[in-house]
N, C-alpha and C positions, 0 to 999 in steps of 0.2 A: 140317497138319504144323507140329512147334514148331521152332522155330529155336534153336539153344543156341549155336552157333560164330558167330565172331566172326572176319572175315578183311581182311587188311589186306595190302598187295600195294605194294611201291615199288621206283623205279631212285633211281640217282642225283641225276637230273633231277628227278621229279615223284613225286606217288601216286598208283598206279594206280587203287587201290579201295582206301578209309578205313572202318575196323571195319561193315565190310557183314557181316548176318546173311546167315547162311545154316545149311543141314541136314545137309548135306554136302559134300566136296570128292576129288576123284581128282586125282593126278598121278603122278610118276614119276623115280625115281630107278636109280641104277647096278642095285640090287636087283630094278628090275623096277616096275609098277605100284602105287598102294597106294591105299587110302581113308581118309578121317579121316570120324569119326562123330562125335556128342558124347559124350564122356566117354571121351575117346583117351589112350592114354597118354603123360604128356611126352617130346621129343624133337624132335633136331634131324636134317635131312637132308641130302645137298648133290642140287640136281637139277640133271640135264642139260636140253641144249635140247628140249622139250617142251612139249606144251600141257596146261594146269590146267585142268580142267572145275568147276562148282561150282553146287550145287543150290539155288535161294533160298525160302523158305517156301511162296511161292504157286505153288514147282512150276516155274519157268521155270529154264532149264538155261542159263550163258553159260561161254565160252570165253576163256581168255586163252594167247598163245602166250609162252614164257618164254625168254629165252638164258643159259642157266644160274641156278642161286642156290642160295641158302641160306631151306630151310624149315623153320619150329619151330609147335612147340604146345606150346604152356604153358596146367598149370590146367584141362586137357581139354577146353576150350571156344576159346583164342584159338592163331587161324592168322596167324600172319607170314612174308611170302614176302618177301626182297631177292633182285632178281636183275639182271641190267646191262642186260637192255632186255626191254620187258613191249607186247605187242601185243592188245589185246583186240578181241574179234570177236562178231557176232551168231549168226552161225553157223558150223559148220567150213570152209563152203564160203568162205563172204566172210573169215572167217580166212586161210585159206590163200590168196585173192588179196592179203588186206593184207601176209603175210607176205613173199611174191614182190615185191610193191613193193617193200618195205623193203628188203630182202634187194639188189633191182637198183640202189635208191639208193645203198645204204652201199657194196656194187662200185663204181659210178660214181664215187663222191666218194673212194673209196682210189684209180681210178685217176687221177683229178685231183692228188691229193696224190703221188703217184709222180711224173707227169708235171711238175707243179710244184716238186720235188724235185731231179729231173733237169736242169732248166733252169736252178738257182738254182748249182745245183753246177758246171756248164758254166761260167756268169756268173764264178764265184768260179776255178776254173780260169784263164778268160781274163783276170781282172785279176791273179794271179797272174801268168803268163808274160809278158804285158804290164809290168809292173814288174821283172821279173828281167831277161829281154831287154836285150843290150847295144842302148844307144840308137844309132840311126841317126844321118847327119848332118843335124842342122834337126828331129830330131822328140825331144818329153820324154819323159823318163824318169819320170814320174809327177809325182807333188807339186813334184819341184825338178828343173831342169836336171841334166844328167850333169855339167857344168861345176863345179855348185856343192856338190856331191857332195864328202864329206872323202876326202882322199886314203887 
């Protein structure tokens, strides 16, 4: 089998896969499924979250799972995928546990960022009210006595 496309796959972070031949490629958009072959006609597509399958010469099939992007072929031959995070997998099964991974991390690490959020916002609350608070007698008023406070 000859290879004629040329596929290129990045996030923001990294490349996924740099100008890798390949024979074919499927993935999917709002429209539905679609293939690219070599000698596809140019254009551009927006995909939803989805996994991009892609065939390489010697026949071997690999997967990548996408969260969103932006796909073009240009020239009938070269495939450019950007999308905001790119998970490739050996197969769909080990796919779909890395995805769950991922998936349980980026939860975890928003609900840290909430939680962290929340606390930072309390902080800021209580140094607030702490400085507005008429000063007691014998306790400051923050940076400077209530004493020394302009009239």
């Amino acid at each position: 089998m000859r290879s004629d496309l040329h596929l290129t796959l990045t996030t923001p972070s990294c490349v996924v896969v740099k100008d890798l031949d390949i024979v074919s490629l499927r993935a999917e958009d709002d429209s539905g499924s679609f293939g690219i072959r070599p000698g596809h006609a140019d254009f551009v597509t927006l995909l939803g979250a989805c996994v991009v399958r892609w065939r390489t010469s010697d026949g071997s099939i690999h997967f990548c799972a996408v969260d969103g992007g932006v796909l073009r072929v240009s020239r009938g031959s070269h495939i450019t995928i950007a999308c905001r995070q790119a998970i490739e997998g050996e197969s769909l099964e080990r796919l779909e546990a890395d995805v769950r991974r991922a998936r349980a991390a980026q939860a975890d690490a928003e609900r840290r960022a909430r939680v962290e959020q929340t606390r930072l916002h309390a902080h800021a609350i209580r140094q607030l009210m702490r400085y507005l608070r008429p000063a007691k007698a014998g306790q400051s008023q923050g940076p400077q006595e209530r004493s020394e406070l302009p009239p």
